[in-house]
N, C-alpha and C positions, 0 to 999 in steps of 0.2 A: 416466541420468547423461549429461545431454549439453551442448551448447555454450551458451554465454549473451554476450550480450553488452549493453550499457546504452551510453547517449550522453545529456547532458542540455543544457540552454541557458536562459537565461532571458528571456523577454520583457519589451519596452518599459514591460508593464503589471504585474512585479513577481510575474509567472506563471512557474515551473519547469514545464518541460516534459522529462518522462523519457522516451526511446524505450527500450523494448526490444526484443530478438532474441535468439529461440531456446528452448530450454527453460527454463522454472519451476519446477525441481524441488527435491530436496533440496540437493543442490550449491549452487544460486542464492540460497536461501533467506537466510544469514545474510547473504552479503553483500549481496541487498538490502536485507534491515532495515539495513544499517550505512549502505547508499548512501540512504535515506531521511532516516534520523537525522542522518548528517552536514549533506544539504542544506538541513533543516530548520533544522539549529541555524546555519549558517554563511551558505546565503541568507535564511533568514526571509524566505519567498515568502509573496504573499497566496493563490495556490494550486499547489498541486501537481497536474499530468496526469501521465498516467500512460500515453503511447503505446503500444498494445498490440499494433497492425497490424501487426506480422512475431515475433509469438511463437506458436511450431508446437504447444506442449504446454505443461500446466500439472496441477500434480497439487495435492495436501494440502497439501503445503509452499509452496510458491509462494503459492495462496492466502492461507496466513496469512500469509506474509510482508507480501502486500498489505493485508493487515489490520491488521497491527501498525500500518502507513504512515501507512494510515488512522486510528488511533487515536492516532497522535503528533500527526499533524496536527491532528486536530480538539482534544489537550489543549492546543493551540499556538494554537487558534481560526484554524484556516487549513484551508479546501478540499483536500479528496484526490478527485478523479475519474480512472477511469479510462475510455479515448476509443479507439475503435476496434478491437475484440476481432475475432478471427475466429467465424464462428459457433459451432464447436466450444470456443472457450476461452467465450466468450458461453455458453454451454449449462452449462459447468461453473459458473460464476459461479452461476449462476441457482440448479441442483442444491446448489450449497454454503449457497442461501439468502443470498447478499450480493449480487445486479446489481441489486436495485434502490438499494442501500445507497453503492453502489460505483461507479456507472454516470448516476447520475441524479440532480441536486441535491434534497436532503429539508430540508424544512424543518422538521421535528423532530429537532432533533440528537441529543438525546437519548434520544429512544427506538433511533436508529441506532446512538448508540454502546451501549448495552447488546444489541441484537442482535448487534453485531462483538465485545463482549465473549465471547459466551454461545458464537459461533462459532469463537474464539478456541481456547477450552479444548474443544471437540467436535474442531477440528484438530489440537491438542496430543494427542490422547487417540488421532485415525486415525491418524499418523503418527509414533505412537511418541513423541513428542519428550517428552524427561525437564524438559528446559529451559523455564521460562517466560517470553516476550516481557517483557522490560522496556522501558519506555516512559518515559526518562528525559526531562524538559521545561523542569528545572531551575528558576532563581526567575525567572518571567515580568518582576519588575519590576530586575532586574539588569544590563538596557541601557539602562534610563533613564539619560539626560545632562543 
């Protein structure tokens, strides 16, 4: 249970860029699913980074959290990458079975999202969580003007 902290911004090119810091743990978890979904739904970036170069620890939760992210995004049809891991969090990605998923544009989307699916509930299952990620996206064609 330790510190977190998030900062985001958006670039010129309609890019959200999220930093974080500190621990990815249980704590961190829901409100970064909330801090994804909100940026999702209110910037409607064409992608999402995911700054990873000052987070010390990352467990169960955290990763799905990032999963979730990834999975709103992509039913949004918008890029989740995440950019500069330290080796150690790098090393869990990989263990968790998502750096390639997470870390590296694929051009199979759909076989990545059924991997992140599949990872999803293997997450729900190590870290207890009773709760299942909703991945709300709403009616894609309801900002048309």
């Amino acid at each position: 249970m330790g510190d977190f902290d998030v900062h985001h911004y958006r670039r010129h090119d309609a890019t959200v860029v999220v930093s974080l810091r500190g621990e990815l743990d249980t704590d961190a978890d829901a409100s970064l699913q909330g801090l994804f979904a909100g940026l999702l739904d209110s910037e409607r970036p064409s992608s999402l980074i995911v700054d990873m170069r000052h987070v010390t620890f990352l467990d169960t939760a955290g990763v799905r959290a990032l999963v979730v992210g990834h999975l709103a995004a992509r039913a949004l049809g918008m890029t989740f990458q995440i950019r500069h891991p330290k080796p150690m969090i790098e090393e869990r990605l990989r263990l968790a079975g998502i750096d390639h998923m997470l870390m590296r544009p694929d051009d199979d989307q759909e076989r990545s999202t059924q991997g992140l699916l599949a990872t999803t509930r293997t997450l729900n299952r190590a870290c207890g969580c009773s709760r299942q990620p909703h991945v709300d996206v709403g009616d894609p064609t309801s900002d048309v003007q």
